[in-house]
C-alpha positions as CSV (number, residue, x, y, z in Angstrom):
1,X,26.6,18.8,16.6
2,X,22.9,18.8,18.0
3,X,23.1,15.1,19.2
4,X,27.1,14.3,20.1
5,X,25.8,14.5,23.8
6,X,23.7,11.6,22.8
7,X,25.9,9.6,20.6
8,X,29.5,9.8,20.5
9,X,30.5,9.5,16.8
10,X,31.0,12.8,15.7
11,X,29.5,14.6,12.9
12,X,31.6,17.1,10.7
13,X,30.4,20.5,9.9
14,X,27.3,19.9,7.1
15,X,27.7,20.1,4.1
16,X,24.6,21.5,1.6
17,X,21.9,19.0,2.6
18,X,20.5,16.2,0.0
19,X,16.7,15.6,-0.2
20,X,15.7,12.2,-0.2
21,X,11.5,12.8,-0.1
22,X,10.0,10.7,-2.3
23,X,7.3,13.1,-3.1
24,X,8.1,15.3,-6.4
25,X,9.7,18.7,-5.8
26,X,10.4,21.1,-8.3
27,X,14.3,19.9,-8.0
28,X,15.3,16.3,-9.7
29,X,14.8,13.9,-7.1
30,X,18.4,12.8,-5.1
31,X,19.5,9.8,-7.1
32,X,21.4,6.7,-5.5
33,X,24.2,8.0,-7.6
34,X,24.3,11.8,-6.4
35,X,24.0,10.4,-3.0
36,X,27.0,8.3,-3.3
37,X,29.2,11.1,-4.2
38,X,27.9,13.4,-1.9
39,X,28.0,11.2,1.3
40,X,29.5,7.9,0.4
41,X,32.4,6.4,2.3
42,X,33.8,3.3,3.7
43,X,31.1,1.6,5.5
44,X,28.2,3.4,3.7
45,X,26.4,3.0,0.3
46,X,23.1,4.4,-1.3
47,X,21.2,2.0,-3.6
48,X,17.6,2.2,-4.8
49,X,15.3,0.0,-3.2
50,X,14.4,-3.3,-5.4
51,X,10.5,-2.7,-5.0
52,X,9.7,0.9,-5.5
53,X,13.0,2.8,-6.3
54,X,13.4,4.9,-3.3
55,X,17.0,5.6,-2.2
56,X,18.1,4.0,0.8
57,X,21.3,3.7,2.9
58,X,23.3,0.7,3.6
59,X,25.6,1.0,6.7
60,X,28.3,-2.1,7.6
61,X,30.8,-2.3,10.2
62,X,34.4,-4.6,10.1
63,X,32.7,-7.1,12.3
64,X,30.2,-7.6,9.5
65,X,26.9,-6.4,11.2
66,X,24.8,-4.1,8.7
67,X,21.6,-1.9,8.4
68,X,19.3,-0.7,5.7
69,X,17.9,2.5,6.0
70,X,15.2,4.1,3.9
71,X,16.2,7.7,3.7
72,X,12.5,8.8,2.6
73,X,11.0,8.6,5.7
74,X,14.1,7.3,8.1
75,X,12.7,3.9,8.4
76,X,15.3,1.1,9.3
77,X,14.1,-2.1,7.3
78,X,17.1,-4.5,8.0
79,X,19.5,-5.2,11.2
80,X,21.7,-8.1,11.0
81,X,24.2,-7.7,13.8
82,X,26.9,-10.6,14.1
83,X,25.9,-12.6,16.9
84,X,27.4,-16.0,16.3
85,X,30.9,-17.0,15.5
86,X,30.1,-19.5,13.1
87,X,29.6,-19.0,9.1
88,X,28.9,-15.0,9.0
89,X,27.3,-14.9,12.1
90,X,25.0,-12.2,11.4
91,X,21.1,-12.5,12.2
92,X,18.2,-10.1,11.1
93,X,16.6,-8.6,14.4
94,X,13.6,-6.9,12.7
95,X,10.7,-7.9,11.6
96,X,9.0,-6.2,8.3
97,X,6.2,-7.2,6.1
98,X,6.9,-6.4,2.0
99,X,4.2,-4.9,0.4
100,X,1.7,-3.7,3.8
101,X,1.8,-0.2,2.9
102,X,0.6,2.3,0.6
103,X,2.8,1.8,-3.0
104,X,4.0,-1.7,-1.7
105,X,6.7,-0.1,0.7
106,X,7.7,-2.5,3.9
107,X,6.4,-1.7,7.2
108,X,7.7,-2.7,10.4
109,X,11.5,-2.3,11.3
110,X,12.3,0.6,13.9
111,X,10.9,4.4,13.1
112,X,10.0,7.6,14.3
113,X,6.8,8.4,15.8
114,X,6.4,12.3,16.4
115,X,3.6,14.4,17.0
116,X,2.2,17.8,18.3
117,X,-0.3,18.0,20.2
118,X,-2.7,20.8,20.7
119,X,-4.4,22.9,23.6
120,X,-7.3,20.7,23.2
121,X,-5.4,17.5,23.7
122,X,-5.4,16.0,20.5
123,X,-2.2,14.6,18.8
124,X,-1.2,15.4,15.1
125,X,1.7,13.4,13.5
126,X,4.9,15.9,12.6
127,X,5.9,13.7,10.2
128,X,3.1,12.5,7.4
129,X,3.9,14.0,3.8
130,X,7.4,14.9,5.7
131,X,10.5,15.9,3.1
132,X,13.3,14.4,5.0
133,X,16.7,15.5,3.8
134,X,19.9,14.0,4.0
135,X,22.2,16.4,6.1
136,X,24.9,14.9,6.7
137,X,26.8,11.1,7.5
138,X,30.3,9.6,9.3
139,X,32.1,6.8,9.8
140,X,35.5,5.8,11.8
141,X,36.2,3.4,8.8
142,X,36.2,0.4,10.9
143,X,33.8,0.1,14.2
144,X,30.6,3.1,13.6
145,X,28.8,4.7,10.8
146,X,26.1,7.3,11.2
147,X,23.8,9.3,8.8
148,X,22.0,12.1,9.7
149,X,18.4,13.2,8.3
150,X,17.1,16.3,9.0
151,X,12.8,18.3,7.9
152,X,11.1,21.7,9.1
153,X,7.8,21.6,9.9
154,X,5.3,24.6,10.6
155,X,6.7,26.8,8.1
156,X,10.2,26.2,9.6
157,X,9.8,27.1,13.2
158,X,10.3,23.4,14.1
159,X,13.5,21.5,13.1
160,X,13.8,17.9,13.3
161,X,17.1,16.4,13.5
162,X,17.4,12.6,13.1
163,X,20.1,10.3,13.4
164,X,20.7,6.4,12.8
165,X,23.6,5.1,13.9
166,X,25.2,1.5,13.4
167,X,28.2,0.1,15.9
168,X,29.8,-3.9,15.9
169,X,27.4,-4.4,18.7
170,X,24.2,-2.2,18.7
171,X,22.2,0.4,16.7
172,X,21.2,3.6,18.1
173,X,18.2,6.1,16.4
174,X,18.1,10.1,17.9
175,X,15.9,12.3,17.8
176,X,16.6,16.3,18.0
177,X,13.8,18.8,17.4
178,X,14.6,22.7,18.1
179,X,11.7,25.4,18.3
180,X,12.5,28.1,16.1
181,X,9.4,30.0,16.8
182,X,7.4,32.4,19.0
183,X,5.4,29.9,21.1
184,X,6.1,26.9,23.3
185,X,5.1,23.4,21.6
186,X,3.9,20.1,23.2
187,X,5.5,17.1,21.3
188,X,4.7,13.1,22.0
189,X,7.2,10.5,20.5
190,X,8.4,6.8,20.4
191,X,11.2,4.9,18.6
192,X,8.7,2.2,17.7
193,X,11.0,-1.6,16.7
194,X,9.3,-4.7,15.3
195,X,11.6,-7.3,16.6
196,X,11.4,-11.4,15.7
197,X,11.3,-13.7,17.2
198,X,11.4,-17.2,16.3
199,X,8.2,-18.7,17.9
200,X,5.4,-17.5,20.1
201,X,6.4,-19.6,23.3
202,X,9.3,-18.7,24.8
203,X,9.3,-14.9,24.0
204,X,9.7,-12.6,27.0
205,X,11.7,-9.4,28.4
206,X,13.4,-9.1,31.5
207,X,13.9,-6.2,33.8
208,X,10.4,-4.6,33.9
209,X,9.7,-6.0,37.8
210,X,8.6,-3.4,40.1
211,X,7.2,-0.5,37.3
212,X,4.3,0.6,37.1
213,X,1.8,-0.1,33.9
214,X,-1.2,0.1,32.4
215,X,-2.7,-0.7,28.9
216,X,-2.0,1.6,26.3
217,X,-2.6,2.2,22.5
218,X,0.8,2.7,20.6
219,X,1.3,6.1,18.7
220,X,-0.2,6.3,15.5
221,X,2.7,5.3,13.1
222,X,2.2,4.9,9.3
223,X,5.4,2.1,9.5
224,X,3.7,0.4,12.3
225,X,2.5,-3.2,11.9
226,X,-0.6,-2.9,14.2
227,X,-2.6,0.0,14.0
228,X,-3.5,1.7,17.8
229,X,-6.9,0.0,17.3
230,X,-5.8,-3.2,16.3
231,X,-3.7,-3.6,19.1
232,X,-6.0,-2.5,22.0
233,X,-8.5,-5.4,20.2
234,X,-9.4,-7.8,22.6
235,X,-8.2,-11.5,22.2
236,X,-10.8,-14.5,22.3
237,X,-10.4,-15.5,25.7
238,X,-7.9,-13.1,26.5
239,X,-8.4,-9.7,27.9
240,X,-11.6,-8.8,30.3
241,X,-12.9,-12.1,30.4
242,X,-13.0,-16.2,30.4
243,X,-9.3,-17.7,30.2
244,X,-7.1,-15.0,31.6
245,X,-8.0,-11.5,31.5
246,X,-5.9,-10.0,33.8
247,X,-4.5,-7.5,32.1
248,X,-5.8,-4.5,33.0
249,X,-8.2,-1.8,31.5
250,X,-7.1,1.0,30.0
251,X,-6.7,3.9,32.7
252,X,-6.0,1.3,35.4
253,X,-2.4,0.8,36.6
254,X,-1.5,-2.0,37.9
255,X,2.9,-2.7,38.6
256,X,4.8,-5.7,37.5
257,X,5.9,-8.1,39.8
258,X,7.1,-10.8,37.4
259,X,11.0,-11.0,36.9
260,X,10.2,-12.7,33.3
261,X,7.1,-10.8,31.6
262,X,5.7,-13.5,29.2
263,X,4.6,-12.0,26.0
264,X,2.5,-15.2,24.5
265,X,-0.5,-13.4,24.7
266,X,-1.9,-10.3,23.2
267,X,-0.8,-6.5,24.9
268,X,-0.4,-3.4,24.5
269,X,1.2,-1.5,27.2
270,X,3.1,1.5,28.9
271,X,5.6,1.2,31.6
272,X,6.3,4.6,32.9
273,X,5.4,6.4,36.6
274,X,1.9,7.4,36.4
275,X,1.7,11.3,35.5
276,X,0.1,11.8,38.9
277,X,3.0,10.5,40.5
278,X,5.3,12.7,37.9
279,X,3.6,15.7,39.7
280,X,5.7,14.5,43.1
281,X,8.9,16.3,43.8
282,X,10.4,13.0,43.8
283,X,9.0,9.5,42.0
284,X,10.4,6.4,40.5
285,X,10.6,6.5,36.7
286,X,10.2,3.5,34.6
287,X,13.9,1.1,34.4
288,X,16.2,2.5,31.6
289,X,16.2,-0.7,30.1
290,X,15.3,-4.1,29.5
291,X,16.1,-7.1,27.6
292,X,14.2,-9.5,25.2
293,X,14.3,-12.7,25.2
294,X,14.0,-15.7,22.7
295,X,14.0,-19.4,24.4
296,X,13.7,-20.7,20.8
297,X,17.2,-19.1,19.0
298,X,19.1,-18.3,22.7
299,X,19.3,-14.2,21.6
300,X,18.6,-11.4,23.6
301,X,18.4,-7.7,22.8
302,X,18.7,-4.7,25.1
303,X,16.6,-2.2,24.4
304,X,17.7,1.3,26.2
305,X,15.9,5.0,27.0
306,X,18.0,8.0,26.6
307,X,15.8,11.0,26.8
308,X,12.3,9.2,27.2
309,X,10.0,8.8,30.1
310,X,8.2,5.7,28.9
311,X,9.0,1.9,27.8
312,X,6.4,0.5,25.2
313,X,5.4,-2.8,24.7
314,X,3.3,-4.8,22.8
315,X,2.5,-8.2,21.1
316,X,0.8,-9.4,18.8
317,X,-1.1,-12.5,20.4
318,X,-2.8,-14.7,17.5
319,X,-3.0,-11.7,15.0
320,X,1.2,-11.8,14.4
321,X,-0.4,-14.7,12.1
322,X,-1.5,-11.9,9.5
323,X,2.1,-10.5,9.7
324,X,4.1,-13.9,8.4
325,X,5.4,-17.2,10.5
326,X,7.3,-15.3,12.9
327,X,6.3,-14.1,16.0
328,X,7.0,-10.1,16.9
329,X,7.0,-8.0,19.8
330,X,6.6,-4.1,19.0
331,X,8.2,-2.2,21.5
332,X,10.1,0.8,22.1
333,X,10.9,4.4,24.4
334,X,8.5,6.6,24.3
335,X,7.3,9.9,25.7
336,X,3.1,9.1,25.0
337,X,2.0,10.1,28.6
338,X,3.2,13.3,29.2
339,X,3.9,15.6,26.6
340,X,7.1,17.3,26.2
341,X,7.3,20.7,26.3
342,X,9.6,22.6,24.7
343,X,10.2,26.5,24.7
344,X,11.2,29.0,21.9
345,X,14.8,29.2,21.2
346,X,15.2,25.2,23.3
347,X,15.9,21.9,22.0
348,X,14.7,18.4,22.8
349,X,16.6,15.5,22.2
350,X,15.8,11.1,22.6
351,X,17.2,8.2,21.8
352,X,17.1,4.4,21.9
353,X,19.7,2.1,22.0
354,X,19.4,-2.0,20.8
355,X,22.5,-3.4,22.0
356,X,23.3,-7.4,22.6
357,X,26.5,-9.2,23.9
358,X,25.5,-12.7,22.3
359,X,28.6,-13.4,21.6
């Protein structure tokens, strides 16, 4: 299976694969229903989504920790791992907003950013008006269940292999995209995740100290709570001037040197080695994880690379106000730097781990 060096749950051989685009085809549209007997098992369920109808997946483990998947696009709406003993002891991580996009869907949760980008430098998303399928899905019965999504793009000489994957203890998203075609392509990509928090004070990550960083716009994602504009936006006495503005300009790196970065105020950055230093035989690359942290609720979350080059980060500042009560940080692995090359007949593959031993 294209990502079992990745993730260890193994997929069986596939079976005919089940569309799940929400766009009309020329077949009838997958059904909850037809899903369920194609790939439903202990552990998994399809169910149409309350607001607009759209299939979606629901994945549970025996400890009771869950997530909601929409199968349209491979957006993960929900994740309520258990972290406490008491009552159910399960907690939503992600943070969504009902109704922000286009048809009312929810935005925010984790997704796939994935784009192509050209001789002349410019970036053009892989996914928009995508028909992701459902190829194929697993379980143990008890401690992991995965499901498997899978488009072509450019007349089929790109496969995109995608799989989420839910354990008592983390959640893990892959990516997997093989060249079919004649001609090397250049691809950028983040696992973008909107995660709450319960208050602005107190929220910070750990184990960024001693990387490299500069601010950055995220990737253009259509799930994305802040668009690449709105986050670069400068805050009232925030960045560049009175009460503050350190953070740095765009283009200019500066490296960490705090054990506990404080995420009160509004960013937008990428912590990676600088691509000139990438061009060195040998250079540090950014830490292969780090971990969140809420003062408020006492949680933390690991969030780990597999695959990527680059850790993004970003909060909100004042604007999380437009977004609900709770405070967010969007953050996530990335390759946005340096694009990734990869030659006819190869593969690529990424993923990112969110992982947590609260209890």
């Amino acid at each position: 299976m294209a990502t079992s060096s990745l993730l260890p749950l193994h997929l069986p051989t596939r079976p005919s694969a089940v569309k799940a685009s929400a766009a009309p085809t020329a077949a009838a549209a997958p059904t909850p229903q037809s899903l369920e007997e194609s790939f439903g098992r202990k552990g998994l369920r399809f169910a149409a989504d309350p607001a607009t109808g759209a299939p979606t997946a629901e994945l549970s483990v025996r400890n009771g920790s869950s997530l909601q998947l929409r199968l349209a696009d491979g957006l993960v709406t929900s994740y309520r791992p258990k972290v406490y003993w008491k009552d159910d002891g399960c907690r939503e991580v992600l943070h969504t907003v009902a109704g922000a996009g286009a048809g009312g869907e929810v935005r925010g949760g984790v997704g796939l950013a994935l784009s192509e980008v050209s001789s002349s430098g410019a970036a053009e998303s892989l996914l928009v008006g995508s028909e992701w399928s459902v190829v194929d899905a697993d379980s143990d019965s008890y401690d992991a269940v995965q499901v498997e999504l899978g488009c072509t793009k450019g007349s089929g000489t790109l496969e995109v292999t995608y799989v989420v994957t839910l354990y008592p203890l983390s959640m893990a998203t892959a990516v997997m995209v093989k060249n079919n075609g004649k001609k090397p392509v250049s691809l950028t990509s983040a696992m973008l995740s909107h995660i709450k928090f319960d208050k602005r004070r107190g929220t910070a990550v750990e184990g960024l100290r001693g990387c490299p960083y500069c601010s950055h716009p995220p990737p253009a994602a259509g799930f994305a709570l802040l668009t690449p504009a709105e986050a670069m936006k400068r805050e009232d006495g925030g960045w560049f001037g009175g009460g503050g503005g350190e953070e740095p300009r765009q283009g200019v790196w500066t490296v960490e040197d705090n054990l506990y970065t404080i995420l009160k105020k509004k960013v937008s950055r990428v912590y990676a080695a600088p691509p000139e230093e990438r061009k060195k035989r040998i250079y540090s690359t950014a830490p292969s994880k780090f971990t969140t942290i809420d003062q408020n609720s006492g949680l933390g979350f690991r969030v780990v690379r597999m695959g990527y080059e680059d850790m993004y980060l970003c909060s909100p500042g004042e604007m999380y106000k437009k977004f609900g009560k709770d405070y967010f940080l969007c953050t996530g692995t990335a390759s946005m730097l340096v694009p990734v090359v990869v030659n006819p007949g190869e593969e690529w593959r990424a993923a990112q781990v969110i992982e947590h031993d609260n209890l």
